[in-house]
N, C-alpha and C positions, 0 to 999 in steps of 0.2 A: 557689369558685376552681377552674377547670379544670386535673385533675392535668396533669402537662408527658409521660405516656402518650399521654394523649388528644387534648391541642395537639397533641404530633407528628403524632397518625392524621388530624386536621381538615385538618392543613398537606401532608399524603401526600397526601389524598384532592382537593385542590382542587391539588395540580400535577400530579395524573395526569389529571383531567377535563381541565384547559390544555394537557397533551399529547396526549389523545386529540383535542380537539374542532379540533386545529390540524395532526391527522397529516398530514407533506408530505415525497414523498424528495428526490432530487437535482429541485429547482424546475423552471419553466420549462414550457410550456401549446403544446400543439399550433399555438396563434395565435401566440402571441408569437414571431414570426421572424425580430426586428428588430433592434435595440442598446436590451435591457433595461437597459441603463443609464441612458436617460436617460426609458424608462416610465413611472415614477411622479412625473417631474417635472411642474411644476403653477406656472404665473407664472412672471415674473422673478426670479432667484436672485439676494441681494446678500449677501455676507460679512459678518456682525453682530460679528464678531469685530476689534475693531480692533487688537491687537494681532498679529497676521496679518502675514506679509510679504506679496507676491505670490505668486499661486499659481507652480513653476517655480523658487522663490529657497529657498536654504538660509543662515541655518536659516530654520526655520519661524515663529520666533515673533522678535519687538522685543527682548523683554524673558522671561527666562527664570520658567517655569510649570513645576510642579509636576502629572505627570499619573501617578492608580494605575493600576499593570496587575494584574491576578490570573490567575493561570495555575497549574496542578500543580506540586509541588516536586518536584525530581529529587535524591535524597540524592547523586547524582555528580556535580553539581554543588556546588563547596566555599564560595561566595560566589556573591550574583547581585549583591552594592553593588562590590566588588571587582571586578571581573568586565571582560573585553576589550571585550566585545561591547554591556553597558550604558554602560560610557565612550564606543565609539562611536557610539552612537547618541545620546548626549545629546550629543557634542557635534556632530554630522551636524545635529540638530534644533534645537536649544535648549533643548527638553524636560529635566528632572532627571524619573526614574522612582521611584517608590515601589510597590516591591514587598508585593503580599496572595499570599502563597502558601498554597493548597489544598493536600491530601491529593491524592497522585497517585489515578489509576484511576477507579473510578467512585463512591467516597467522594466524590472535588472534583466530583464532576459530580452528586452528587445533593446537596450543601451547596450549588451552586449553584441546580441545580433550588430545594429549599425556599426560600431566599433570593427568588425571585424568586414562589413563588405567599405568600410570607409580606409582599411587598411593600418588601424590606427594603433600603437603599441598597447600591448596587454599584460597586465598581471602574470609575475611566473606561474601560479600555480591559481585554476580556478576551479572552486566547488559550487557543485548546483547551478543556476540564473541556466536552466537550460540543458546543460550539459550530459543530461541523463536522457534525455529525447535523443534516440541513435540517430534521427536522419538530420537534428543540427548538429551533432558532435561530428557525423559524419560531413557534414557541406561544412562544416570549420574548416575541418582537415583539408580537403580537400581546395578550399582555397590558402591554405597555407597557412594560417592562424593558430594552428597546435599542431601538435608532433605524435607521430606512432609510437607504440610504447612496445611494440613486440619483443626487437632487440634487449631492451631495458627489463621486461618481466624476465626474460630465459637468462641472461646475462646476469644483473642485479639486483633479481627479485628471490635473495634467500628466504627473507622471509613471509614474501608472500608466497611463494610457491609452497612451501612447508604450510599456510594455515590453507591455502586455497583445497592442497591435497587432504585436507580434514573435512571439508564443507559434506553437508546431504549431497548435492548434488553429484561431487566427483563420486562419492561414496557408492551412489546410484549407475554411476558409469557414464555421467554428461561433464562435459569437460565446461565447468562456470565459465569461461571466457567465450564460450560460445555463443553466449548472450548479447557481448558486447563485440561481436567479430563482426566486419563488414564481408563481404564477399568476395574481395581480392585478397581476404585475411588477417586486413589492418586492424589493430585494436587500436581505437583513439581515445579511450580512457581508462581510467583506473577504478577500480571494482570497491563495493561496500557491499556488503551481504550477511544479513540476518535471518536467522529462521524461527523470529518470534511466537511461540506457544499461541500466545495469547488473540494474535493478529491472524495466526489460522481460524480459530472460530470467533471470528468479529463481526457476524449476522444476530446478533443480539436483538432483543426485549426486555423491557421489566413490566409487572404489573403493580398497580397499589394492592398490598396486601390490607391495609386498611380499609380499602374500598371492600375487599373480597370478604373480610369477616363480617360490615355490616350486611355484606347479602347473604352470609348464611354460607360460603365457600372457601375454598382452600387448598394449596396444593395434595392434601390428603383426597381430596378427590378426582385426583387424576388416574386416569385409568391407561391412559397411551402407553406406546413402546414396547408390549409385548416383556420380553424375559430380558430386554437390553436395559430397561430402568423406566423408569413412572413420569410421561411428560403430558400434558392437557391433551386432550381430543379436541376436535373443533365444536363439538357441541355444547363443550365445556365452555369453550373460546366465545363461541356465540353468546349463550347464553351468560356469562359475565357481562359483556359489549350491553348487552340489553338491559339489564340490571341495572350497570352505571347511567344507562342512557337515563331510564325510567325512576331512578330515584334519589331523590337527594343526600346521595352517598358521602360530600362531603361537611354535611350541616349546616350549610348557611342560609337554609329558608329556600332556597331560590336550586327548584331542580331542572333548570335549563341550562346552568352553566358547566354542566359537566362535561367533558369530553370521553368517548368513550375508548378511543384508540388515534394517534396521532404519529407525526413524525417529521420529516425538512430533506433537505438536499445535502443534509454533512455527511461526516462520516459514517457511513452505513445504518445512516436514519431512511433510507427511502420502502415506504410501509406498506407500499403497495405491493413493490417485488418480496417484500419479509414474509409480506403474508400468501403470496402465490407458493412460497416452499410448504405448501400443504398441502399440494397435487404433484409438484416438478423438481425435480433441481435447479436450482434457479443459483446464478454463478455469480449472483450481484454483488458477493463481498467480496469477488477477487476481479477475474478479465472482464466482468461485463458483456461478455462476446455473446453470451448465452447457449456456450457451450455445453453440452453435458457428454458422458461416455457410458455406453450399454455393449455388452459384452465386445469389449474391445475397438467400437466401432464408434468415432465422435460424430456428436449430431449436436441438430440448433431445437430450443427446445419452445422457440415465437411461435411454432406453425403446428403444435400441438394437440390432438382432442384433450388431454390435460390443462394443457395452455388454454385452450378454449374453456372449460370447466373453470378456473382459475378466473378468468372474469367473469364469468357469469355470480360467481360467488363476490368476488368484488362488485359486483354492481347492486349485489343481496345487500351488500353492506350501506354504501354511498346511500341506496333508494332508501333506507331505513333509519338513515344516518347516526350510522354507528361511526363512519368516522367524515373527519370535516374536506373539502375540497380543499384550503388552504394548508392541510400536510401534503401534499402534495408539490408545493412550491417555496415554502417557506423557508427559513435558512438557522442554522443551527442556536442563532443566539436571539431568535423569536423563540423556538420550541422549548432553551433550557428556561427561560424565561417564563412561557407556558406553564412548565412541569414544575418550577417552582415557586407556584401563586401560592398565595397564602389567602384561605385557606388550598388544598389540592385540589385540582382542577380533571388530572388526566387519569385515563384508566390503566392502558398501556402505552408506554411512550416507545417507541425504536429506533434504537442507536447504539451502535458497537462499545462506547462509551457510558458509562455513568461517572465520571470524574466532572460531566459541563453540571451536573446538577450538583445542588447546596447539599448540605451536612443533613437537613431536615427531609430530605425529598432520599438520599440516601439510603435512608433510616427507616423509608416507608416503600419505598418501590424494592420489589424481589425479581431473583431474573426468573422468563417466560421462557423456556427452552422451545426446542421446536414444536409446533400444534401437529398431531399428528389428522391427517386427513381425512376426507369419508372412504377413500379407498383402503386407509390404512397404509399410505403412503408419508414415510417419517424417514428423513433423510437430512441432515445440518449441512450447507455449505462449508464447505473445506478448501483453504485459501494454501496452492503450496509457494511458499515465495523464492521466487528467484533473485537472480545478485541484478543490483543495477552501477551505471559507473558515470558517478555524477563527479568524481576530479576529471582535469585535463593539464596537460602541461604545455604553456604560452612557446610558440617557434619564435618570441621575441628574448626568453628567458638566456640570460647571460649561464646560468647555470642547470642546464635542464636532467643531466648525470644527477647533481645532487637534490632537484627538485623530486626526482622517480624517488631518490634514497630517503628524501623526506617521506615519501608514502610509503616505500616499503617498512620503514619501522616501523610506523606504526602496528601492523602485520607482528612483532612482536611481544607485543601485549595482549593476551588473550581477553583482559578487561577492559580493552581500549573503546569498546563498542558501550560498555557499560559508563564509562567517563563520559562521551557523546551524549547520555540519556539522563544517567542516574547522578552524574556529577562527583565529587572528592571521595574515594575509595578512605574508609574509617571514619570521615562527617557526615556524609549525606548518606553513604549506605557501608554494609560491612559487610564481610563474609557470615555466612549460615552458621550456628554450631548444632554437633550431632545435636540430635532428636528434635530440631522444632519442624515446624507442618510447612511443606509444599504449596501452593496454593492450586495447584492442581489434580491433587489427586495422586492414588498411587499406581491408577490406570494411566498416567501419562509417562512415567516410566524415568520421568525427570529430575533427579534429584537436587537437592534446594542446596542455594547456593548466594543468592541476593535476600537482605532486607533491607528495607529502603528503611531509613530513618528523615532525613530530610527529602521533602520535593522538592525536585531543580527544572522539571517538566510541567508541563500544561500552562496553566494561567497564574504564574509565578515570574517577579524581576527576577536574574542571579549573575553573577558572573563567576558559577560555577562552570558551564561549558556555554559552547554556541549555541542552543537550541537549531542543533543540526546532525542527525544522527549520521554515522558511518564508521568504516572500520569493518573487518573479515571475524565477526563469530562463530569461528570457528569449532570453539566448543561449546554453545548455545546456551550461552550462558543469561542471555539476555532472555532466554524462559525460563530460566534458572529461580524462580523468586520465591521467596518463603514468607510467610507470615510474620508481621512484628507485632501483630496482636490488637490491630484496631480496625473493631469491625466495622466500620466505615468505609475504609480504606481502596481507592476504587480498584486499586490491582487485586484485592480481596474479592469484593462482589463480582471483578469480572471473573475470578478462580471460580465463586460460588458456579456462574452461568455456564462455563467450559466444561465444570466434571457433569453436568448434566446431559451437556451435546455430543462427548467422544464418545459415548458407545454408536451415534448414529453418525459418524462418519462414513461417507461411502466407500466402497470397496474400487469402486473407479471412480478416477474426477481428472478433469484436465486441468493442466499446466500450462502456464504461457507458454505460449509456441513460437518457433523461430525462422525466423519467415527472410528469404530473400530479400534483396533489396529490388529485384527486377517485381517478385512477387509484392508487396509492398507498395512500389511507385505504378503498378497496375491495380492493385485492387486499393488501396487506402480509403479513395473516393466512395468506392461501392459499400466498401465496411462501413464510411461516416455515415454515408446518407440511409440506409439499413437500420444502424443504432439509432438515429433521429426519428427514422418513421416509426419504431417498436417504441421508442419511450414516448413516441406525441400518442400512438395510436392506443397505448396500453392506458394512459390517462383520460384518456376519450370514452375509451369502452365501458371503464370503472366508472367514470360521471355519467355514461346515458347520454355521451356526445356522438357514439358512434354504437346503433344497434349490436348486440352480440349474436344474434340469429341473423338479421335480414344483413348486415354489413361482414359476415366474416368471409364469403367468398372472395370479394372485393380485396378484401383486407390481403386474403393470400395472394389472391393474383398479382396485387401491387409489388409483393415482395418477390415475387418469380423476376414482373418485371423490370425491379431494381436489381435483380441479377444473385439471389441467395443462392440458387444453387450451383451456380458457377463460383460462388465465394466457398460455400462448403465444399465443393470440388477441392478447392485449393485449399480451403485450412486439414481436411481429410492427409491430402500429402504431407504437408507438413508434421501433421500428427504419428502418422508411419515414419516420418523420418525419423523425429525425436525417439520412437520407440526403437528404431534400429537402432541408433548411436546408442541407444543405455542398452539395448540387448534384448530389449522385451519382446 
């Protein structure tokens, strides 16, 4: 009898060969410049399903069916049978759902993995635990554990193809499904895509404005940006940091405990790269890849005389210690924690977010728009998001016709993406009426549409929806947000932060790119190990672990030979392709 040690290590060892021998990133083949949707299709398509209504007709089904979903469990979530959002959707479809919930993180996603090289039956319909990573959706399929959805989108996807043809993307001339296309054309999941305002400019700061008046400053003294609108210089930037450093800004006797700039590893808390966007474009709120594009032409911006300048100035800061070594590594519920000492502690805190900090800390930190540089280089990161396709549908599923019909309705609800987030349409939020304010500005061009009256997101129980966003917004509705009149309100303060960064949107920026799977299972390794040496090597420079004059030759050489420019050779094509398929 094989001890259940050693089952486990057989069951390891034969889902990691399935995910190697199938490694694929965001799908989709230099040829394929068509509508992968309907690429894998093969003969005349008939509906075997005769319980089926019309593709177009809700609900979906004659006679009500029993369909499992399995997805990560969110403990703030207090009921998912209870629940606003599974009522409506059974009664939208016909479908009753039976819920298999997984171990959030990458426990449900590696219970899933084993499940599927163990061969073992699955859930009809799964969201998330995985499933958004192309090269396991793709090594699922591939060992036979979900089913292609080609036929099913072109066949009976009414109403997804009607929202899909609304998106930015198709609008732009990129066919969404390109994202999630494999190279033989397979699409193995089903698409969610947002094109959140707000998540575009999610490279955020706040400063204490409280700190700023005892020293005698204030956003009236910003001088930056030129004729596009008023954002700090960095001399400005400086000299606050040193202000805080030097004096007991926030009164309690004791002027060592101030910090003067800090931040963590969350969501677009890392302060280091925040503050390099005062030489470079630095892509940290979106791919990470350290992308940028100059007159048409993409480049890596690690190997920089900017990038160089950019720690020398970090290291201005660390040696002076304007900010602490521990933001560096810290993690988001040290820093909200930090930021909200009583009395205030930090000077500028950064994070895409102000919703982890209290009502009090709210109240006193303003947003920090972009620092314009000493070259006069002032540019916001610009995040454009693409669709990802976190359902799948189980090859164990007795009904898999109507499991596609349960996702494409959803596709009929233009607010379905807003149920996902905001929770019960007239309790937790309502529609806009004419005349109240945007929160963005009238340069964003978006008219207001959402006001949240209840929170059903961040650090709240509910069993308004899953705490699981998806659905095709189509009509973008989910930047759609209007003011309900409390200035607290973190969708507020981050409106405040946004209309100050659109004018400096850049004129070129890159997109996630879509990359073969041959390209991909050849370079992954090179791209991992690349991102590891720039993020060890950019924290070393900035603490004075690694010279920035006597070690930067070194520095480049290493990355030659990890192989950057045979990776920028390839993401370069990539990038010409995307541009041919929109036209550009």
């Amino acid at each position: 009898m094989i001890k259940r040690k050693k089952l486990l290590n057989i069951v390891i060892t034969v889902l990691v060969l399935v995910l190697v021998s199938s490694a694929v990133y965001a799908g989709g083949s230099n040829q394929n410049t068509g509508t992968p949707a309907a690429a894998a299709a093969s003969g005349p398509f008939r509906i075997k399903d005769q319980n089926l209504t019309e593709p177009g007709t809700l609900p979906v089904v004659k006679n009500q069916i029993t369909l499992t979903l399995g997805m990560p469990v969110n403990i703030q979530v207090s009921d998912y049978y209870d629940n606003d959002l599974t009522r409506y959707l059974e009664k939208m479809t016909g479908v009753k759902l039976s819920f298999i919930l997984y171990d959030a993180g990458t426990d449900g996603e590696t219970k899933l993995g084993l499940q599927v090289a163990a061969g073992d039956k699955l859930p009809d319909l799964m969201l998330q635990l995985g499933i958004a990573d192309q090269a396991k959706r793709e090594a699922y399929g591939q060992a036979g554990a979900i089913i292609p959805l080609n036929d099913y989108i072109k066949n009976l996807g009414f109403y997804t193809n009607k929202a899909v043809a609304q998106t930015s993307a198709a609008k732009s001339g990129v066919d969404p499904w390109l994202y999630g296309t494999a190279d033989d054309g397979t699409i193995w999941g089903y698409m969610s895509y947002n094109t959140d305002y707000s998540n575009s400019f999610a490279a955020r700061a706040w400063y204490n404005d409280d700190f700023a008046k005892k020293l005698g400053m204030s956003s009236d003294d910003w001088t930056g940006g030129g004729g596009k609108g008023k954002i700090p210089t960095q001399d400005w930037f400086y000299k606050y940091l040193i202000g805080v450093r030097d004096n007991d800004v926030n009164g309690n006797g004791d002027k060592n405990d101030e910090i003067p700039i800090t931040g963590a590893t969350g969501w677009r808390q890392q302060v280091l790269k925040w503050i390099t966007n005062q030489y470079f474009y630095n892509d940290y709120a979106s791919t990470d890849k350290y992308w940028f594009v100059k007159n048409g032409q993409l480049y890596y911006n690690y190997d920089t005389p900017e990038y160089r300048d950019a720690l020398r100035f970090l290291y201005k800061l660390y040696n002076e210690r304007l900010f602490d070594e521990s933001a560096i590594t810290q993690n988001a519920v040290t820093l909200a924690a930090t930021v909200n000492a009583n009395p205030h502690k930090v000077g500028i805190a950064v994070s895409g977010g102000i919703g982890i900090y209290d009502a009090d800390a709210r109240a006193v930190y303003k947003p920090i728009p972009i620092v314009q540089g000493p070259s006069g280089f002032a540019t916001t990161t610009y995040f454009e998001q693409v669709p990802i396709f976190p359902w799948a549908i189980s090859s164990n599923s007795q009904y898999p016709e109507a499991a596609f019909r349960f996702l494409d309705a959803m596709a009929s609800d233009p607010d379905l993406y807003l149920f996902t987030n905001n929770g019960l349409k007239g309790r937790d939020w309502r529609v806009a009426l004419p005349g109240e304010i945007g929160l963005y500005g009238d340069q964003s061009g978006i008219e207001p549409y959402l006001v949240t009256l209840i929170q059903t997101w961040g650090n709240v129980v509910t069993n308004a929806q899953w705490k699981a966003e998806f659905g095709i917004d189509y009509l973008n509705r989910k930047s759609s947000n209007a003011w309900n009149g409390d200035p607290l309100l973190p969708a507020y303060l981050h409106g405040q932060a946004i209309i100050q960064m659109v004018p400096f949107k850049p004129a070129e920026y890159p997109v996630d790119l879509i990359f073969t799977s041959a390209e991909t299972q050849q370079w992954a390794e090179t791209r991992t190990n690349i991102r590891n040496y720039v993020e060890q090597t950019l924290a070393q420079f900035s603490t004075g672990q690694l010279d920035i004059e006597k070690d930067w030759d070194t520095y480049v050489r290493n990355l030659k030979t990890l192989g950057s420019d045979q990776l920028l050779a390839v993401d370069r094509a990539a990038y010409a392709r995307m541009n041919q398929i929109s036209g550009k």
